[in-house]
C-alpha positions in Angstrom: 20.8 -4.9 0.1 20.0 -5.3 -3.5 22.1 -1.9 -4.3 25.2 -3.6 -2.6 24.9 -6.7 -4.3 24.6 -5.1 -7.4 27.7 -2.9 -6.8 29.8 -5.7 -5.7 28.8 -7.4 -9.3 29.9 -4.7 -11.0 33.2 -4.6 -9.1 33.6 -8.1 -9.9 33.3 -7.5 -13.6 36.2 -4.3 -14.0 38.7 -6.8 -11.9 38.6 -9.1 -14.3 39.7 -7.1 -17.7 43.7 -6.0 -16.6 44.0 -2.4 -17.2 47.5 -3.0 -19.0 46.5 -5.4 -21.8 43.8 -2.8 -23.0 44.4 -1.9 -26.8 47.5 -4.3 -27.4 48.0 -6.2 -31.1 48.7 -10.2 -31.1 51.9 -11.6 -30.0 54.1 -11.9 -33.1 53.6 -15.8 -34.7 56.7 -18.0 -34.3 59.2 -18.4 -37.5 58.4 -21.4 -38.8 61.7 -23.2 -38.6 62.6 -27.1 -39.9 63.1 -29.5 -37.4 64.1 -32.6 -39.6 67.8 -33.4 -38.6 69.6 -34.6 -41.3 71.2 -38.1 -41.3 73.1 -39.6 -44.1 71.9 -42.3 -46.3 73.1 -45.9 -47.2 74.8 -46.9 -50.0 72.1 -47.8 -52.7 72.6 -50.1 -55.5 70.8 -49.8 -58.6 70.2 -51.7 -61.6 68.7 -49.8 -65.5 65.4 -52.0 -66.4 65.3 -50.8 -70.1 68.6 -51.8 -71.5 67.6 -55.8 -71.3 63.9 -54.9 -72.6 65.8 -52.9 -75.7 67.8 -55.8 -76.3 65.0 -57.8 -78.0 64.8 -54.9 -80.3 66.3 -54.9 -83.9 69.3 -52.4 -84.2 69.6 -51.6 -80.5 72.8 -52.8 -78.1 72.7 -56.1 -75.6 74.2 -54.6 -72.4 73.4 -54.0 -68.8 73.9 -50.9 -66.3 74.9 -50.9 -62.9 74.9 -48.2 -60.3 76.0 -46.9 -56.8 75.5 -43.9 -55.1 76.0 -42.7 -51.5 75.3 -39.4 -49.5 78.7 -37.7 -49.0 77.3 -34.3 -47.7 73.5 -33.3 -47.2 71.6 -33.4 -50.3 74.7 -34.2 -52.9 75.4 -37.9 -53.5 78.4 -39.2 -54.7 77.5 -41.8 -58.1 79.4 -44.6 -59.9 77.6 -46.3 -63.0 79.2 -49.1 -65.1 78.0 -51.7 -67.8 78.7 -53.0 -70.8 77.4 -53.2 -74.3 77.8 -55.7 -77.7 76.1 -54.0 -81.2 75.9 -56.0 -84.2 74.6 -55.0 -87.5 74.1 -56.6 -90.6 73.7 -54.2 -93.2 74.1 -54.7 -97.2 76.8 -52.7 -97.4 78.6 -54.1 -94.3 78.4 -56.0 -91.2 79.5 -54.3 -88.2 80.2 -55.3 -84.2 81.2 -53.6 -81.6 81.4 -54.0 -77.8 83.0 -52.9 -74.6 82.7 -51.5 -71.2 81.8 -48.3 -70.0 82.4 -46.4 -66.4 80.1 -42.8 -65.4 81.4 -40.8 -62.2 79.6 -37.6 -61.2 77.8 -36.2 -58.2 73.9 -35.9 -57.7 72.2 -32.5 -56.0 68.6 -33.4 -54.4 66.5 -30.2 -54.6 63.4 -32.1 -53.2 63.0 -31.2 -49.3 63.4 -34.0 -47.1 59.9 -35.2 -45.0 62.1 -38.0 -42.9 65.6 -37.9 -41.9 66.4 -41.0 -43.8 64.2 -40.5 -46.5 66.1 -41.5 -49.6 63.3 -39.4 -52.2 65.1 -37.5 -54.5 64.3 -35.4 -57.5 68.1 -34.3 -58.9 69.9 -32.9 -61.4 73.4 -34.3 -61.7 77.2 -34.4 -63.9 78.6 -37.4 -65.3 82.5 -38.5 -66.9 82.1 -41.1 -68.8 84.6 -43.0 -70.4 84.4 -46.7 -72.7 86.8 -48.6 -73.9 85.7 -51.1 -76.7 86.3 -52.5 -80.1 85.0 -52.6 -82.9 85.5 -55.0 -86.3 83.7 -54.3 -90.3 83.5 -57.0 -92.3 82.2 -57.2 -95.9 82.2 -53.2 -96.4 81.4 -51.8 -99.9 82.8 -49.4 -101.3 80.7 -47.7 -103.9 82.5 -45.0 -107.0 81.6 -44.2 -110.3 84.8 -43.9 -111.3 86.8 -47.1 -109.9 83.9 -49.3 -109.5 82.5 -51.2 -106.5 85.4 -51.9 -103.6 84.6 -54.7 -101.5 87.1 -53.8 -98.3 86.9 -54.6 -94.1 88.4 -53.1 -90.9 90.2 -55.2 -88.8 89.4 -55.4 -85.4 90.2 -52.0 -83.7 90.3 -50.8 -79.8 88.9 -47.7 -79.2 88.6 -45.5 -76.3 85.9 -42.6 -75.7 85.4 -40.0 -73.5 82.1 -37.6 -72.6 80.3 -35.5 -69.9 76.5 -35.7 -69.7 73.8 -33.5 -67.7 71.3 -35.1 -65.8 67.6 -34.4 -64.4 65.8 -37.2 -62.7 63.8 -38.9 -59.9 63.8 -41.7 -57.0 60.7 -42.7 -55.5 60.4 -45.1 -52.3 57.5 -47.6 -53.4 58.4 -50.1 -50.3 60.9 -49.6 -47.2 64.3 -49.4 -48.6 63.3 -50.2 -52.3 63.2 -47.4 -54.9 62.0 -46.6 -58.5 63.7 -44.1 -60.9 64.2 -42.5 -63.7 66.7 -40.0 -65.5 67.0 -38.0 -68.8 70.3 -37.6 -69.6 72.2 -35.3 -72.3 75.9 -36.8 -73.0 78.5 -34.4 -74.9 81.9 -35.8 -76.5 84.8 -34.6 -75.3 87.8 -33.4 -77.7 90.4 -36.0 -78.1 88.0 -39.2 -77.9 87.0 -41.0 -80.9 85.8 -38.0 -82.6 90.0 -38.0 -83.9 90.2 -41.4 -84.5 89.9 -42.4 -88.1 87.9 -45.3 -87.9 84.6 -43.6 -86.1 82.6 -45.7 -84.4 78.7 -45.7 -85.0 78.2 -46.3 -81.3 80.3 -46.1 -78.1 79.1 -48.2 -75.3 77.4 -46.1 -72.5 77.0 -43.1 -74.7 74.9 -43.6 -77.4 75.2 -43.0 -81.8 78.3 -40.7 -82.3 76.8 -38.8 -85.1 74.2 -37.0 -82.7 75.2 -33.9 -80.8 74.6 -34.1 -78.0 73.2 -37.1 -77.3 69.8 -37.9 -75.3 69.4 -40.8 -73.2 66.7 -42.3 -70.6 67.2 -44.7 -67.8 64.6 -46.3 -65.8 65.9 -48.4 -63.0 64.9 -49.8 -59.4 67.6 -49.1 -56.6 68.0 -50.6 -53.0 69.2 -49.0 -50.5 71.2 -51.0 -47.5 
């Protein structure tokens, strides 16, 4: 009795190991694949922070920036900025005023992966056109020259046009539902056949920046909302 029992146990055990599985690897792990759809964004409105803050500061240009941008295709947004500027200077050897309005258009690449369909997160690099068209007026210039003397002269007010391209690198944070913080670095480059040709060169152009520096670096830091 106890030598059948004990052989029926030991029956038991061999049944329940297959015969077919014996000395097999793992099954192969799924490819990880991404399963966030993508759905296009709102239009998001934006508005630059540090040009009123820079206007309380001596030699620096009154003006505000605007923006839009929208999601035409995944990942690349399309982006209009516009604003306008006023500079005045009052110098000992002149006085000087300028001011005008400026339009950006360019397109936006968002290399940061997505963790939401809608999320609006971006870290980007981007192009820019930019284009101004301002005056400009010099009052009270002197002239200094050994030879001639002083020459007390002016520049009568003047409309000028400028054109430039600029590279981008910056960021877009979500800090509440729908409401964004951000920030670019910007490098703006004039174009041939702006004012660079002109003979009265401006010392700024509105939306680009001091037109003795080449190229040009600029910084933004705006809050967006996104509808």
């Amino acid at each position: 009795m106890l030598l059948f029992c004990g052989g029926l146990s030991a029956q038991d055990t061999t049944a329940t190991v297959p015969a077919d599985t014996a000395g097999t690897s793992e099954p192969p792990k799924p490819r990880r694949i991404d399963t966030i759809p993508w759905e296009r964004s709102g239009l998001r409105v934006g508005i630059d922070l540090l040009k009123p803050i820079l206007s309380f500061v001596n030699n620096q240009p009154q003006g505000a920036e605007f923006s839009l941008d929208y999601e035409v295709k995944k990942n690349y947004f399309a982006v209009l900025e516009a604003g306008w500027q006023q500079l005045e200077l009052d110098e000992v050897r002149y006085n000087y005023t300028t001011k005008g309005m400026f339009t950006r258009l360019g397109v936006d690449y968002n290399f940061m992966k997505r963790r939401q369909p809608l999320s609006g997160e971006m870290a980007f690099v981007g192009i820019r056109y930019g284009f101004s068209s301002f005056s400009l007026q010099a009052d009270s210039v002197l002239l200094t020259e050994k030879y001639w003397g002083d020459l007390l002269t002016s520049v009568p007010k003047t409309t000028l046009q400028g054109h430039w391209a600029e590279l981008l690198l910056g960021v877009k944070a979500e800090i509440s539902e729908n409401l964004f913080l951000g920030w670019t670095i910007r490098a703006g480059f004039l174009v041939a056949g702006g004012v660079t040709k002109r003979e009265v060169v401006p010392i700024r152009v509105p939306g680009y920046g001091r037109t003795e520096k080449k190229p040009v670096f600029g910084f933004t830091y705006s809050v967006y909302y996104r509808f």
